[in-house]
Backbone as JSON Lines, residues from 0, in Angstrom:
{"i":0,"aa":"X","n":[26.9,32.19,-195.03],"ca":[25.86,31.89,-195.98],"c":[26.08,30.48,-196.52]}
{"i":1,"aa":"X","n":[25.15,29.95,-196.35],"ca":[25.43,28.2,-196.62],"c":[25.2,28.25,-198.59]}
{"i":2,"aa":"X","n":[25.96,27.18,-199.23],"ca":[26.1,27.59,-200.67],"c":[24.58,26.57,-200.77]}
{"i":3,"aa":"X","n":[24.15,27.09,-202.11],"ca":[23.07,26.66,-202.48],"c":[23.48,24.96,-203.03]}
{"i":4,"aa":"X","n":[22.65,24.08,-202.99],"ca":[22.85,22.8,-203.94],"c":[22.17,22.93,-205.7]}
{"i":5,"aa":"X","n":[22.73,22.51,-206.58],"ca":[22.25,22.71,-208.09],"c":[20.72,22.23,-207.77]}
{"i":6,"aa":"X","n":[20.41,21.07,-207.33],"ca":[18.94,20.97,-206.81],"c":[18.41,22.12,-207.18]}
{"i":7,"aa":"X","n":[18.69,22.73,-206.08],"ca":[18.16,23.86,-205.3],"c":[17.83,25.23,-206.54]}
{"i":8,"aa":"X","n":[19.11,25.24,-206.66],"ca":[19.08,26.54,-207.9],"c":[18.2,26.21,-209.01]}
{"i":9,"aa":"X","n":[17.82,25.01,-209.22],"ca":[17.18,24.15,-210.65],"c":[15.54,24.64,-210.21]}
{"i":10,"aa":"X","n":[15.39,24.26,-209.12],"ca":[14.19,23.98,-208.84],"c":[13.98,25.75,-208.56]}
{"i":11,"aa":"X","n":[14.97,26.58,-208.08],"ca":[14.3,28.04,-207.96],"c":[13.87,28.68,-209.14]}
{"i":12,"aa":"X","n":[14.95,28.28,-210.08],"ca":[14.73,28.8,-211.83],"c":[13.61,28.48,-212.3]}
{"i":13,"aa":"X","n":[13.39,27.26,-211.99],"ca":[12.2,26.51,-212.69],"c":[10.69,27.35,-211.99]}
{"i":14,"aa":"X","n":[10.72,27.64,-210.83],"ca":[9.4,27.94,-210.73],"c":[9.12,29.52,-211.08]}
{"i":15,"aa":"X","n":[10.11,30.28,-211.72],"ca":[10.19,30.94,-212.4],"c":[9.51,31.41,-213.86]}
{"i":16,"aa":"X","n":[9.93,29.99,-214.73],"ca":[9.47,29.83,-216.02],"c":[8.82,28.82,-216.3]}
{"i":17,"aa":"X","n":[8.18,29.77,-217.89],"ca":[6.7,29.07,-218.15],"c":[7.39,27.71,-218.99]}
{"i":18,"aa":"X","n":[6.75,26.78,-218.93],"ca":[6.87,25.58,-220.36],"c":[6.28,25.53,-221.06]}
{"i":19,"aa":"X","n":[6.39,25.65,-222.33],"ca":[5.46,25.59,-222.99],"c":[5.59,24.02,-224.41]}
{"i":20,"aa":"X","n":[4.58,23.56,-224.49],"ca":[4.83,22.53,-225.18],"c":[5.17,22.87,-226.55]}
{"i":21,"aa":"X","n":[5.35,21.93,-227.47],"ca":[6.02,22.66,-228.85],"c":[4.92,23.31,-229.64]}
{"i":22,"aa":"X","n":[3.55,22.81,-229.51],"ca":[2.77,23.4,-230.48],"c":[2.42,24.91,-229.83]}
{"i":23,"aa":"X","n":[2.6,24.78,-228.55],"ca":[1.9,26.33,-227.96],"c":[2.82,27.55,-228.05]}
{"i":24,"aa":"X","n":[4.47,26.87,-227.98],"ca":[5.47,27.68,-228.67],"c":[5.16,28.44,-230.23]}
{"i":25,"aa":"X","n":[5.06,27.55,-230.81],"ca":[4.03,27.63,-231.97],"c":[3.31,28.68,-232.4]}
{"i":26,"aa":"X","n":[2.44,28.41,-231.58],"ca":[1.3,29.23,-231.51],"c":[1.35,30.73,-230.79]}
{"i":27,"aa":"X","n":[2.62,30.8,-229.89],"ca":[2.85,32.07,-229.56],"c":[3.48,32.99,-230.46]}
{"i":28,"aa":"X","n":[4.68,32.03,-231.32],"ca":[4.76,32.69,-232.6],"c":[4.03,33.32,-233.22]}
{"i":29,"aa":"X","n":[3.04,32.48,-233.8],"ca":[1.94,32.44,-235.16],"c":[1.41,33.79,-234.77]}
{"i":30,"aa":"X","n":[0.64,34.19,-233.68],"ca":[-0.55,34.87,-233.74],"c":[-0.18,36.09,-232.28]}
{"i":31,"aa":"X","n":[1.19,35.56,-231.47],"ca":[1.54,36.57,-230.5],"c":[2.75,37.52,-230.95]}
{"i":32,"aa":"X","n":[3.57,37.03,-231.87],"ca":[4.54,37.92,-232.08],"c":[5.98,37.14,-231.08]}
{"i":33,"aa":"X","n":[5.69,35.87,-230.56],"ca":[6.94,35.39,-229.9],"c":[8.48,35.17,-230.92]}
{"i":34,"aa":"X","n":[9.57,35.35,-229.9],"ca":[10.45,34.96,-230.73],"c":[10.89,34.04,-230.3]}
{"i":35,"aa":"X","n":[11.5,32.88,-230.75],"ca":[12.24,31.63,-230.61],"c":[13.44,31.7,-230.77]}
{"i":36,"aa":"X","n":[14.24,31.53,-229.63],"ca":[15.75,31.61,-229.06],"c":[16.36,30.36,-229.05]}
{"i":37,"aa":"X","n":[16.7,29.76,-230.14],"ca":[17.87,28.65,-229.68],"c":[19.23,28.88,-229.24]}
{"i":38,"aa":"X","n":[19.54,28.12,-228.02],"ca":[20.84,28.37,-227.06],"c":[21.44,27.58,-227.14]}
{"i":39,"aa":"X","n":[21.46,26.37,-228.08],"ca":[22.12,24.97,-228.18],"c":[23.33,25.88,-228.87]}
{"i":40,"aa":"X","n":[24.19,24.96,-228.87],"ca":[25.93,25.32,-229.03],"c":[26.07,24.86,-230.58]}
{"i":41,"aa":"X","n":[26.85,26.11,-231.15],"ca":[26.85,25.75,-233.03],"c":[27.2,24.45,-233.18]}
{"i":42,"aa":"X","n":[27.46,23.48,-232.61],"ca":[27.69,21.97,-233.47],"c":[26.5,21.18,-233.21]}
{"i":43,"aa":"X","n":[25.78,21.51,-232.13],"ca":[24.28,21.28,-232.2],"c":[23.42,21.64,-233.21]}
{"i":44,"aa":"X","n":[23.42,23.04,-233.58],"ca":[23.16,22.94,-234.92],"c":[23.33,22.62,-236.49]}
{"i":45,"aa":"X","n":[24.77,22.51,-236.42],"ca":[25.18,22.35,-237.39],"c":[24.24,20.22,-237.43]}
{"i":46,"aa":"X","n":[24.4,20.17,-236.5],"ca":[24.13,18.27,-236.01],"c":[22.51,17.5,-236.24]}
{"i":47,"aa":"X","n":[22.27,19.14,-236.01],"ca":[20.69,18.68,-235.66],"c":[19.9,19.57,-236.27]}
{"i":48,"aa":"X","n":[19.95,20.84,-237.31],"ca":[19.71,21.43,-237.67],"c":[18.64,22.74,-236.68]}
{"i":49,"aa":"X","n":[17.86,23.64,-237.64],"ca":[17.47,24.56,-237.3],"c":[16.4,24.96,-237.62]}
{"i":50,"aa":"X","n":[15.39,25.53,-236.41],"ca":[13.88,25.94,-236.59],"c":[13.59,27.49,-237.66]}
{"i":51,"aa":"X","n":[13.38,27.28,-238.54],"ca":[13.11,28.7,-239.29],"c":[12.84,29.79,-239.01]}
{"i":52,"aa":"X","n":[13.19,30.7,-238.91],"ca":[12.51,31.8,-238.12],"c":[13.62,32.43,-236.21]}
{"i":53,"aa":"X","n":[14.11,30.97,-235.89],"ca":[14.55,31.04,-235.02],"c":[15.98,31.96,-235.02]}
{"i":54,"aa":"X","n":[16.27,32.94,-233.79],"ca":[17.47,32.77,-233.67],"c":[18.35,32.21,-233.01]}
{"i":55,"aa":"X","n":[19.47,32.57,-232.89],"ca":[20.42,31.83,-232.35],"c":[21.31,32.49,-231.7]}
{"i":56,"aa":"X","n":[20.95,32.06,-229.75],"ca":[21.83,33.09,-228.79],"c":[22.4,32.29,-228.14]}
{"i":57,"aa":"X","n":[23.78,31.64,-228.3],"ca":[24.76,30.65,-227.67],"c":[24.38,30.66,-226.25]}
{"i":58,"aa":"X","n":[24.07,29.79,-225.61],"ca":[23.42,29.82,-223.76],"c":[24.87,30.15,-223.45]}
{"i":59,"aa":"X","n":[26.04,30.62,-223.86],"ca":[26.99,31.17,-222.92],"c":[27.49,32.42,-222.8]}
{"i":60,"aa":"X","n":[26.54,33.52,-223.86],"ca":[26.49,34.17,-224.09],"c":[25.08,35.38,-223.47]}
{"i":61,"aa":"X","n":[24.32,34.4,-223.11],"ca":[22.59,34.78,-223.35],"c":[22.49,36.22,-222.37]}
{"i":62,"aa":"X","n":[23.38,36.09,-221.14],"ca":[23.08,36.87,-220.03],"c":[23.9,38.46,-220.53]}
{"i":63,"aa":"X","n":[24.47,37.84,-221.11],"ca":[25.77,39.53,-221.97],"c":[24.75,39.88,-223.11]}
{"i":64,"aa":"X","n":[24.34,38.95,-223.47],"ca":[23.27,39.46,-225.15],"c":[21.99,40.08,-224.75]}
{"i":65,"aa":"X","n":[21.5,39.88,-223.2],"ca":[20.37,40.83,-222.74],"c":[20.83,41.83,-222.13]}
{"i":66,"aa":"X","n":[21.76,41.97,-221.3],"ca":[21.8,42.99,-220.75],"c":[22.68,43.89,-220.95]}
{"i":67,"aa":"X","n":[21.36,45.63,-221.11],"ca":[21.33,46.71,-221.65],"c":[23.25,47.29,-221.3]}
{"i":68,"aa":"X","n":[23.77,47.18,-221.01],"ca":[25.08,47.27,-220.31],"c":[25.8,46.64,-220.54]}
{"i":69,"aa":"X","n":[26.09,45.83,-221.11],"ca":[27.16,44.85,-221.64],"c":[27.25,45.35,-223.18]}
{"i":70,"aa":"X","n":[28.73,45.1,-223.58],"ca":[29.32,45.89,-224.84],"c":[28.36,44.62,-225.69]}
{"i":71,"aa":"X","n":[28.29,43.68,-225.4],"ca":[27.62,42.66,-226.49],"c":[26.02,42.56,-226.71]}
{"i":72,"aa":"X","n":[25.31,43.36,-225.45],"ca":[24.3,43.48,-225.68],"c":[23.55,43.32,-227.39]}
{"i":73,"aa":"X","n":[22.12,42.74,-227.58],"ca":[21.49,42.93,-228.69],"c":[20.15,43.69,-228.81]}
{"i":74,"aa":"X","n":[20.12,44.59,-229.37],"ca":[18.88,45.12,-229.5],"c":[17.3,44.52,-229.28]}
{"i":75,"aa":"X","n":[17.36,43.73,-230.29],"ca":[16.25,42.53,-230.4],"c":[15.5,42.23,-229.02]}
{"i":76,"aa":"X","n":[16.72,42.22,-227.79],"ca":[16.55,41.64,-226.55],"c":[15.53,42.49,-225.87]}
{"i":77,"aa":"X","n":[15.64,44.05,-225.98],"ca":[15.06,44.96,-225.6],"c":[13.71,44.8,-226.1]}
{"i":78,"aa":"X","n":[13.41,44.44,-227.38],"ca":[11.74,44.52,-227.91],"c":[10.61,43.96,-226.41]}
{"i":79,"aa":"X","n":[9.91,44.66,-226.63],"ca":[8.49,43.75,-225.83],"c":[7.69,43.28,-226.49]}
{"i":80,"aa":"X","n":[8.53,41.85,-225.8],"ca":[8.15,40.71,-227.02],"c":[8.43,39.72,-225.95]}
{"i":81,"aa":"X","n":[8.06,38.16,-225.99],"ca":[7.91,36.88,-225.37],"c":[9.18,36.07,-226.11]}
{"i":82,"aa":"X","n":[10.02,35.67,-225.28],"ca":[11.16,35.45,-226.26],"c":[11.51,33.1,-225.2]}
{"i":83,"aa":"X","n":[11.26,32.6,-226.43],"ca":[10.81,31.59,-226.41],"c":[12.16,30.67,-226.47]}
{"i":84,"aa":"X","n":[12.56,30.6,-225.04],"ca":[14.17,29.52,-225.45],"c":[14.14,27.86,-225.14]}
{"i":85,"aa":"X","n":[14.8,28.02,-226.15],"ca":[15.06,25.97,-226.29],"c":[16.17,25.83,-226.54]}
């Protein structure tokens, strides 16, 4: 099996997920019920502060904090709900 190039993996992820610009993030909030996931690393926040409302799921963590099977799992993750990461 030939290994993939990061290229490669970037561009498979990507056609995956939606983008959404900041106001439509926004707006999925406001009136859809979205939640907003920041994955930036605590000195990023502490650096750059924080969107209100938002939480906060360390991107090294994110894949243990969704899934139903992992001791770290989070509830939240389970809602059906549009969960909005930056």
């Amino acid at each position: 099996m030939a290994i993939k190039s990061v290229e490669q993996m970037i561009a498979e992820a990507r056609a995956d997920l939606d983008n959404h610009t900041p106001e439509e993030a926004k707006r999925r909030v406001d009136t859809e019920g979205a939640l907003l996931v920041d994955i930036r690393d605590v000195r990023e926040l502490q650096r750059d502060g924080v969107i209100p409302g938002a939480m906060h799921a360390p991107r090294g963590m994110l894949e243990f904090w969704i899934d139903p099977a992992s001791q770290y799992f989070k509830p939240i993750f389970a809602e059906d709900r549009e969960f909005v990461l930056y």
